[in-house]
N, C-alpha and C positions, 0 to 999 in steps of 0.2 A: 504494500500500500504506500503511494506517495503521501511525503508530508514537508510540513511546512514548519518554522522554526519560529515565534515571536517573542524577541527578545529585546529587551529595555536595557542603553547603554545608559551607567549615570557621570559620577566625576571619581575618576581613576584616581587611588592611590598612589602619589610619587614614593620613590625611592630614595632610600637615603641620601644619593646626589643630586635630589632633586632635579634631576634631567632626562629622567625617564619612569617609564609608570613599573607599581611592583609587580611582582609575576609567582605563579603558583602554580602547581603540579599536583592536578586532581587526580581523583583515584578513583574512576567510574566502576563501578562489579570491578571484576581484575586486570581493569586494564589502567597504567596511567600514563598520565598525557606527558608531552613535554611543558616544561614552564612558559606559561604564558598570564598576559596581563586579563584578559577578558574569557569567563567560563564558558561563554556560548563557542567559544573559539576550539575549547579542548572536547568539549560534546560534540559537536560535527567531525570533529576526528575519531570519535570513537566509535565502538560499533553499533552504540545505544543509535548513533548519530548518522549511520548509513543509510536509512530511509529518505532522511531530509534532501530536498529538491532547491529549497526555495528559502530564503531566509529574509525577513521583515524586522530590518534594523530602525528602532524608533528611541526620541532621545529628545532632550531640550534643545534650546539653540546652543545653550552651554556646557553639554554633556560633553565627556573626555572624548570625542571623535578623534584625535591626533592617535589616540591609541592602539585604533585598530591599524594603523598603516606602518606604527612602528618599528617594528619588525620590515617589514616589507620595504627599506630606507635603500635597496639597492641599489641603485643609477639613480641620475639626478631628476628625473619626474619623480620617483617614490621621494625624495628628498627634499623635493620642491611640494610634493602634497603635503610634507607632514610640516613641513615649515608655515606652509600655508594655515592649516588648520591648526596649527599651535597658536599661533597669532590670534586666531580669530575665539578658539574657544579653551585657550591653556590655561587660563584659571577662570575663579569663580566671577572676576567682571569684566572680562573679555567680552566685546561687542555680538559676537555669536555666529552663526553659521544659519542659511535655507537650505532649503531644498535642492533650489540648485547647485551653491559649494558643496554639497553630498552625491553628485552625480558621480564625477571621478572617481571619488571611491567606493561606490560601490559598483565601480565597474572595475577598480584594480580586487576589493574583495571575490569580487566573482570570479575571475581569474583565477586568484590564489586559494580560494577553499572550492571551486567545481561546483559553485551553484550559483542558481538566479540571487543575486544580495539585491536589495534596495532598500536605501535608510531615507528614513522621515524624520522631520522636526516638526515635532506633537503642536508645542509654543514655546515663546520665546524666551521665556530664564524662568516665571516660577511655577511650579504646578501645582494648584489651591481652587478651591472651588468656582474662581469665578471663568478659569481654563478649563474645570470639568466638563465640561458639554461640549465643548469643539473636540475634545483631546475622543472624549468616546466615541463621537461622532467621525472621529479620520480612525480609529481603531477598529470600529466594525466593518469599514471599507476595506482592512486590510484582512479578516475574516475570511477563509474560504469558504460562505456558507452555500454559493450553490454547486460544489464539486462533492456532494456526499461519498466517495470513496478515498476524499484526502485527508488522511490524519496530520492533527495539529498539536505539537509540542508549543508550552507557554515557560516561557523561561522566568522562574521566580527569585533568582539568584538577588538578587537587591531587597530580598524580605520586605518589609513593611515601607518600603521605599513609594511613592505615589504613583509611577507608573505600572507599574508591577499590579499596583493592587488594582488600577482605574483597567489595564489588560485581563484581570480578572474577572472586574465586572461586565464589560464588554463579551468576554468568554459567554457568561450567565445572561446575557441578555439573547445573544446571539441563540442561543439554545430554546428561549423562549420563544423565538419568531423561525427557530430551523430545529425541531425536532430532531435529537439523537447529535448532535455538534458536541456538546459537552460530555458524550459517550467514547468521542474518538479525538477529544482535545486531551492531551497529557501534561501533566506540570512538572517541568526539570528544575532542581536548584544545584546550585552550587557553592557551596558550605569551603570559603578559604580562612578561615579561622582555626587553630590545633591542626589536627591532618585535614590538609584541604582534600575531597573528594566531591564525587556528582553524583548526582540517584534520581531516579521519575520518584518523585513524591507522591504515589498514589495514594495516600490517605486522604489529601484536602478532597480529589476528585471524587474517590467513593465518599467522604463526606458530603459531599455538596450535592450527589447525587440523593442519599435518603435524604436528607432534608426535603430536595425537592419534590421527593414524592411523597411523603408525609404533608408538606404543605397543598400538596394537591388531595389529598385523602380528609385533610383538616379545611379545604375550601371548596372543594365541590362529591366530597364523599365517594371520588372515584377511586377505588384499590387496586386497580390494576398493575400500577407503576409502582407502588408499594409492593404489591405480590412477588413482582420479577425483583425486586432489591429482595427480598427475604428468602426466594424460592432455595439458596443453597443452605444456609442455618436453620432455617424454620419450615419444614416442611407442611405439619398438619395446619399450622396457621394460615401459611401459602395457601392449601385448599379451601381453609372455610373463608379467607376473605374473597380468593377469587369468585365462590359460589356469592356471597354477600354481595357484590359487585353486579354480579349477572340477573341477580333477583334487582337491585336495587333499580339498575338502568334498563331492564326491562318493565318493569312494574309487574312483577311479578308479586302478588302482593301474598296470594296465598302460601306461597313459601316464607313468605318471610320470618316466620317464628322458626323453622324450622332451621334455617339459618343463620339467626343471631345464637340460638341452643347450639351450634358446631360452633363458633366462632367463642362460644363464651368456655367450652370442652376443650378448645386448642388453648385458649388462654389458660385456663385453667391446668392443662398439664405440662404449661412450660418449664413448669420447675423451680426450683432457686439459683441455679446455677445460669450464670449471667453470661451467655454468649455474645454480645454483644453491647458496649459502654451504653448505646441509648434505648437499650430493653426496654428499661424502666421507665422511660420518657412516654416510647410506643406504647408500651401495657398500659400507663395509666391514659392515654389517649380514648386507646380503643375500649377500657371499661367504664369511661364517662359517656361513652355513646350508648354504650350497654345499658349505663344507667337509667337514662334517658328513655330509652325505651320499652325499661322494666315497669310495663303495666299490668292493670290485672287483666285488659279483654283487648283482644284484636284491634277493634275499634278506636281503642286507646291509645294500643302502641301505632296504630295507623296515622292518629292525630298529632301523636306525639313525634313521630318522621315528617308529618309534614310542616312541623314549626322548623325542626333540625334545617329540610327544604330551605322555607322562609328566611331563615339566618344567613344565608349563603345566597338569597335574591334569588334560589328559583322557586319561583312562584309557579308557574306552571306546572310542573310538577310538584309542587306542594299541593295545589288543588285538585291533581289527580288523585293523590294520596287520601283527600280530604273527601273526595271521590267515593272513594272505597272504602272507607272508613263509615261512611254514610248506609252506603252498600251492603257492608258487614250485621249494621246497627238493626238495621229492617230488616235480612233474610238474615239470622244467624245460624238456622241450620242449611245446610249441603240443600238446593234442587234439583231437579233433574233438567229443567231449561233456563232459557235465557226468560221467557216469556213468564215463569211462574215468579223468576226473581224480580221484575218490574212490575210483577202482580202485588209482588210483599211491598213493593217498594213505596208502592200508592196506596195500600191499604198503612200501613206505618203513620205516612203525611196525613190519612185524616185524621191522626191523634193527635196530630200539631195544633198548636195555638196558629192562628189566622197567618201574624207576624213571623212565625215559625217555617209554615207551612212557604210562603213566598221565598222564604231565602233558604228552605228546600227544592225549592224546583230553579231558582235563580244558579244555587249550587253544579246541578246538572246541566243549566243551558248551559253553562261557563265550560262547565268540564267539557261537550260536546264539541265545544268550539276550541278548547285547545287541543281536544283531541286529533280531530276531523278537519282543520285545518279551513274554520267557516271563513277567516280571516280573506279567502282568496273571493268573498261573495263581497262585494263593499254593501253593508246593511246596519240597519240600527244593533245598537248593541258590539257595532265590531270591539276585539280585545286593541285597547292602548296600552302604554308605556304608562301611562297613569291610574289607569283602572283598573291594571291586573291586581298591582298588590292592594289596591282598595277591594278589590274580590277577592284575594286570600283573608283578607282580615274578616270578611264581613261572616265568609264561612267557616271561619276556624272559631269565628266566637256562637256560632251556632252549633257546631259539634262539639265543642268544650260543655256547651250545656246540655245537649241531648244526650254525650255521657254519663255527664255528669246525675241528669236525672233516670239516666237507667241502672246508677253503680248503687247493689242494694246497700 
């Protein structure tokens, strides 16, 4: 798989003659590099570093650029580059460097390391919020988000350094708007402090992946992307969320007790033993949903899914929910048709109060029309943006009491 390298130059360490930048000999897996000033330099030479195609050099106006051409001082163009770019960015209030004084070198780096190089100047000397937005914004242009078969190394070597972390979030946004990017982006650092060496830091990315699916599980109750982080630890969990999932987004409503009982058995025989540091974080997640939905009647736990719904804005599917929760309340035993259950269903509303009774049948035009998509008829009553959740609320407080007066 081709890949692409993006790496943040900042301001090079001189040497004790203060006339050239320091230099360090990482220790990638078993391999290590010769001494050089810049890690992304010793990662392309290694074999971690044999994929890489294409490298996206970005930097301030006043990043150490003289650094990378250091080395490379052989005849008097390489001599005449580094002179040049010493001048302009060799310390911290040297006038700085564009885009285009970066042309040259990254076309002598391209030569000398066997790949596409092109360096960028993010902005002009400081990087602080009021540069955040341009800086992200030329960041994700350097993103290969529509080549999905190119993997992408993010070089984190500057730790907590501003560009480092703003190519992060650019990483996490990109993944937002190009599914599966953040799957085949890998973060390299390089650690020259004690024994300098290199390594893919895979833990931020597996972190930053359950996160993300947790917070999709905690904002639209879909488990899917949850399931696939857990499926190798957690097996039985794996299954009852994935079923949880499938009942959920189908509306599958008659299983759904059936469901939360597997999911509440997986939790339950997890054990003590902590395979994972944010077990504990997930378990108490998924047993406050549990909670929530521990009523005494179908009906209830129906209502009470579609407030969960509500909280997360979807309202349409809260009123399906709300739907059949209604559904439940009127035929509670099993028929044998569709036609005896709207039989129960109308014999039920003539026990309603008048006021009742209307935002019983208002309940099911509503539901009809999210269901059946009346939306494409232009008619009175069409659904808005503004009267949806004013029709979840109207009928969530009518089933809260129709429960409420059937719980003996």
């Amino acid at each position: 798989m081709p890949a692409t390298l993006l790496t943040a130059i900042g301001r090079g360490r001189k040497d004790d003659t203060g006339t050239a930048y320091s230099k360090s000999s990482y220790r990638i897996h078993d391999w290590d590099s010769p001494p050089t000033p810049f890690f992304a330099q010793a990662w392309l030479a290694s074999p971690e570093g044999a994929a890489v195609d294409t490298v996206e050099l970005v930097g301030t106006a006043t990043s150490s650029w003289s650094a990378l051409i250091e080395e490379y001082r052989n005849d008097s163009a390489g001599e005449a580059l580094w002179l040049a770019l010493e001048e302009r960015c060799g310390e911290q209030n040297s006038p700085g460097v564009t885009d285009e004084d970066l042309i040259e070198l990254g076309r002598v780096l391209s030569q000398e390391w066997q790949r596409n190089v092109r360096c960028h100047v993010l902005c002009h000397r400081e990087v602080d919020d009021d540069s955040a937005n341009a800086i992200l914004e030329r960041l994700l242009t350097l993103l290969p988000l529509k080549d999905p078969q190119r993997q992408v190394f993010l070089d984190t070597t500057h730790g907590l350094r501003s560009l480092p972390l703003l190519a992060l979030s650019a990483m996490q946004m990109a993944d937002a708007f190009a599914p599966g990017f953040a799957a085949r982006t890998k973060l390299v650092y390089g650690e020259f402090l004690g024994n300098p060496r290199g390594f893919t830091f895979t833990a931020v990315s597996r972190n930053l992946a359950i996160a993300d699916a947790c917070r999709i599980w905690e904002q639209s109750l879909d488990a899917e992307p949850l399931a696939e982080i857990l499926a190798a630890d957690y097996p039985a969990l794996t299954k009852a969320l994935r079923s949880l999932s499938l009942t959920l987004h189908g509306n599958a409503f008659s299983q759904l007790d059936a469901r939360l009982s597997q999911l509440r058995n997986a939790l339950d025989h997890l054990g003590e033993k902590q395979r994972q540091p944010w077990q504990g974080l997930l378990e108490a997640s998924l047993r406050r949903m549990l909670k929530r939905l521990q009523k005494g009647s179908l009906p209830a736990r129906l209502s009470a899914l579609a407030r969960l719904r509500a909280e997360r804005h979807q309202y349409g599917l809260a009123i399906l929910a709300l739907a059949e929760a209604a559904t439940a309340l009127a035929c509670p035993q099993a028929v044998e048709t569709f036609e005896d259950m709207q039989a129960a269903g109308r014999r039920y509303a003539e026990t309603l109060s008048p006021k009742q009774r209307e935002d019983w049948h208002y309940l099911f035009q509503i539901r009809n029309r999210i269901a059946h998509g009346a939306n494409l008829v232009d008619q009175k009553g069409k659904i808005t943006e503004q009267n949806l959740a004013a029709s979840y609320t109207r009928a969530q407080r009518l089933l809260e009491q129709l429960i409420k007066d059937a719980t003996p």
